[in-house]
N, C-alpha and C positions, 0 to 999 in steps of 0.2 A: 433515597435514604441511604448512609453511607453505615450498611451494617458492620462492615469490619469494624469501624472505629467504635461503634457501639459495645459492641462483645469484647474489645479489645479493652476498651474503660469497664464492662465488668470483671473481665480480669484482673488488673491490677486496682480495684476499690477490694474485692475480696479475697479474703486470703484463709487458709485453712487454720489459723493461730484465731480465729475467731469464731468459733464455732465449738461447741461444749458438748455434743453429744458420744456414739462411739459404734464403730463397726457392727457388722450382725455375725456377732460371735457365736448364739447359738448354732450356727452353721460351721463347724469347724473350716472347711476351706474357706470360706468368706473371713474368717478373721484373720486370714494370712495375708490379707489385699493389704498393701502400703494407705493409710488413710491420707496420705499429702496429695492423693492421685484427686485428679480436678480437670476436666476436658469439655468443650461444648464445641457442637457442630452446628449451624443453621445452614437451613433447604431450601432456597427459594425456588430453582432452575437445574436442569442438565448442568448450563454454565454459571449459576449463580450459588456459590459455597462459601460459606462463612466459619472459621473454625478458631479455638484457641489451645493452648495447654494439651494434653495426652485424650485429643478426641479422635484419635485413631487406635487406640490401644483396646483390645478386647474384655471384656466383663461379663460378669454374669447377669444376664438381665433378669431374671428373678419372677417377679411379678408383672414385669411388663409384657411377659410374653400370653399371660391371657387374653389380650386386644388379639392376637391373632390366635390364637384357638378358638376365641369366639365368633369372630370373623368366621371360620371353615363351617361350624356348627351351625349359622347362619345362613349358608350355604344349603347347606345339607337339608335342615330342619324348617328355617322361614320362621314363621309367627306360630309355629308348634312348638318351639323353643321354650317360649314362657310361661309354659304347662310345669316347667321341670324346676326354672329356677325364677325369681321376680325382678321386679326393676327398681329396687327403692334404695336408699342409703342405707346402711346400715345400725351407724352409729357408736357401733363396738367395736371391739377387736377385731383384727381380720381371721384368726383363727377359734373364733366363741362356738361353743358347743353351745351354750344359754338359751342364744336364738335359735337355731334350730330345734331346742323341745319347744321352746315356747310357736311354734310355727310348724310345727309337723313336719320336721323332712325338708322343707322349701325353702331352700337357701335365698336371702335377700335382694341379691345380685351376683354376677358373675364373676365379680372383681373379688370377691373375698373370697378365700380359700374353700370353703365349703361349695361352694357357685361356682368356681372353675375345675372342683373335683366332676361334680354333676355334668361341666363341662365335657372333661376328660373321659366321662364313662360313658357321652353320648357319640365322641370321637372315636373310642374301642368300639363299640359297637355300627358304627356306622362305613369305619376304613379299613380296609386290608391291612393295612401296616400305618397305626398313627404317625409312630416316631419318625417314621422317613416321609411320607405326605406331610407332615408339618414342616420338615427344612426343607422340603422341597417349595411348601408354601413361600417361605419365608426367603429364599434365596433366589425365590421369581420377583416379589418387589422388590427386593432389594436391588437387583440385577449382581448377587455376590453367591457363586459357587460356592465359596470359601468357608459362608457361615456354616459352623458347627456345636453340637454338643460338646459342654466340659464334663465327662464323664465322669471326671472326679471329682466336680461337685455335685453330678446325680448322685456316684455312692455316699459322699461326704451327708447328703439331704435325707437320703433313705436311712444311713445307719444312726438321724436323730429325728426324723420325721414322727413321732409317735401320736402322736397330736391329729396329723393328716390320715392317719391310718386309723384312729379314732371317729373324727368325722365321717369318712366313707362308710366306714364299718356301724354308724350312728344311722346316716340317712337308710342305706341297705336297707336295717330294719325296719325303720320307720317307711318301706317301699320305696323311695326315691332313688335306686342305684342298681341296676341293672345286669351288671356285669359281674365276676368274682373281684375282689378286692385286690391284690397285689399287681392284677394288668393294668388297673387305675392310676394305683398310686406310683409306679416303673413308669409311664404314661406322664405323670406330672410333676416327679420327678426331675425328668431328661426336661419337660419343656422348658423348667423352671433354670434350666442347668445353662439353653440355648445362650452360648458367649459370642456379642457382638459389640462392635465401637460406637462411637457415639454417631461418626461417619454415618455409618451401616444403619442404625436407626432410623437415625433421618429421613434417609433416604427409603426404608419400608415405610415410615408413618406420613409419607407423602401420597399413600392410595388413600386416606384420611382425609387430608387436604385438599383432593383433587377430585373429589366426588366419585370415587371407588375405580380410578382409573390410573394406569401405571405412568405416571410421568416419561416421557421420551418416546414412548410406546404406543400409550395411549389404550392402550390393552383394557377392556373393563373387568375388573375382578368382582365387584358390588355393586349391587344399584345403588343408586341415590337414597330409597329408603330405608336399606340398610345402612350405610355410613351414617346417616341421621341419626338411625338406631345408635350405634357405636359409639359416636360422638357425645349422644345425650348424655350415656351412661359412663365415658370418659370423663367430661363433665360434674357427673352428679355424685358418682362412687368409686374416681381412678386412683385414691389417694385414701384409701381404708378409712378411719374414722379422723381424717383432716381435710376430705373435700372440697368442704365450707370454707374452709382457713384457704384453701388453694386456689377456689374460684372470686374470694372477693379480694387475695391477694395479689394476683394475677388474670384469672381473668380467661382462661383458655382451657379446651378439652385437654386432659391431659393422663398420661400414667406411672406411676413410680413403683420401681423394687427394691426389696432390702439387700442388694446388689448397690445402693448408691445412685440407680441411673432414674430419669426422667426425661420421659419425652412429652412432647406438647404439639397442637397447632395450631394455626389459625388458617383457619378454610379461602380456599382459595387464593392464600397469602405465601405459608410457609411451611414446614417442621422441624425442630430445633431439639435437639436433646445436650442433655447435658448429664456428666456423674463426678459422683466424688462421695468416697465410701463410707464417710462418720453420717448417720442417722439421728437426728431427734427422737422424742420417746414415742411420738406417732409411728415410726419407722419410717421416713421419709428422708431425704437426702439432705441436711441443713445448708449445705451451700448452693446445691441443685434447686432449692426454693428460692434462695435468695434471688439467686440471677435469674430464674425466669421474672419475678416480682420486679427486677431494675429492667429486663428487657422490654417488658411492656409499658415499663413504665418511662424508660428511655423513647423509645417509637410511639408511645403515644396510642398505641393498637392493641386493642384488645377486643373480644368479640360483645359487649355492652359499652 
């Protein structure tokens, strides 16, 4: 299969002059991002790379960095895990306070803001130092020293985050939050903040692909149950209240942030991210959908 020439026709079918949506400007540094920005990277091999457009250029990945905090707590926790938070879709927004009274504290999944704060308070309380265990995490699959926090879009986050400090401050009461409230949200914050290229994704969401083992390496970071676990729920709830819309559009585990980026894969096949910063009203990347939707639908692959 001659994927350059693949990604290279979604390229030039889409263009940013097509797309209606608009930046995630409630984050003030995030609406400083040029919206013409438009990059995709695909992972097959050490030597098999596929790229177009600005998919070396760094971003905020936003929400996609909960696949890897989940991943640690995972680790850590096992199948105690879903004592704290559940496994379902949501259905709502990814920041609804609603569901949480209606459900006591027990965020739906991990993917939505409430579920990866629960995350973050099982992470403070489990690691010496979250914030550097986690790029530590994250720059072992990767095999990229380099990846870093954009601290100024942690302060940028913190000084409108109220919402997120609501929720934590929400579950706490209701028992589900363990820790004081400000090490949480500094915690998720920075991970939400973690700036990587499209490259760089790729290349970590291929311990995904590769049934929890580090490409080139071979290194095992998850078992096989867990990545299933991950996968599911990439799958089921990686894309806040559009899921549905993503799995029968496409067709792949996958996760998006209001950063623009989405990554994706197909097991034992590939991982392929893509950004480009105008969002639909789902918060999801309108053109980052598109072309995963042409790419599986160009290869003919997807995982049904």
């Amino acid at each position: 299969m001659d994927y350059q020439k693949i990604i290279d026709t979604i390229h030039e079918d889409l263009r940013y002059h097509d797309v209606f949506g608009e930046v995630a400007s409630y984050i003030p540094e995030l609406a400083k991002v040029d919206p013409k920005k438009f990059g995709m990277h695909l992972y097959k091999g050490v030597n098999e790379n596929y790229s177009f457009g600005d998919s070396t250029e760094k971003f905020s990945i936003q929400s996609i960095s909960k696949v890897f905090t989940l991943s640690i707590a995972m680790k850590l926790l096992g199948e105690d895990l879903w004592e704290r938070v559940d496994v379902e879709p949501s259905g709502d927004p990814f920041n609804s306070l609603t569901q949480l009274e209606y459900e006591s504290g027990v965020p739906r999944n991990p993917f939505i803001n409430s579920g990866a704060l629960v995350i973050a308070d099982i992470l403070v309380s489990n690691l010496k130092d979250p914030k550097k265990e986690l790029l530590e995490f994250v720059r072992k699959i990767s095999g990229d020293n380099a990846i870093d926090y954009d601290y100024k879009v942690a302060e940028s986050e913190k000084s409108t985050g109220y919402r997120n400090y609501a929720l934590v401050n929400y579950m706490k009461a209701l028992g589900n939050i363990k820790n004081d409230v400000e090490p949480i949200v500094d915690f998720y914050f920075h991970q939400c903040s973690l700036a990587m290229s499209c490259e760089e994704l790729a290349k970590a969401f291929m311990l995904f692909a590769n049934n929890g083992k580090i490409l080139g390496t071979g290194e095992k970071i998850l078992s096989p149950t867990k990545i299933k676990r991950i996968n599911a729920l990439m799958q089921t709830c990686g894309f806040y209240d559009e899921a549905g819309e993503f799995s029968f559009e496409v067709g792949l585990p996958g996760k998006s942030g209001v950063g623009g980026g989405i990554v994706a894969i197909h097991p034992e096949q590939y991982s392929v991210a893509v950004w480009s910063p105008i969002l639909n009203k789902k918060g999801n990347s309108e053109l980052g959908m598109a072309a995963l939707e042409k790419l599986t639908t160009m290869t003919g692959l997807s995982i049904f």
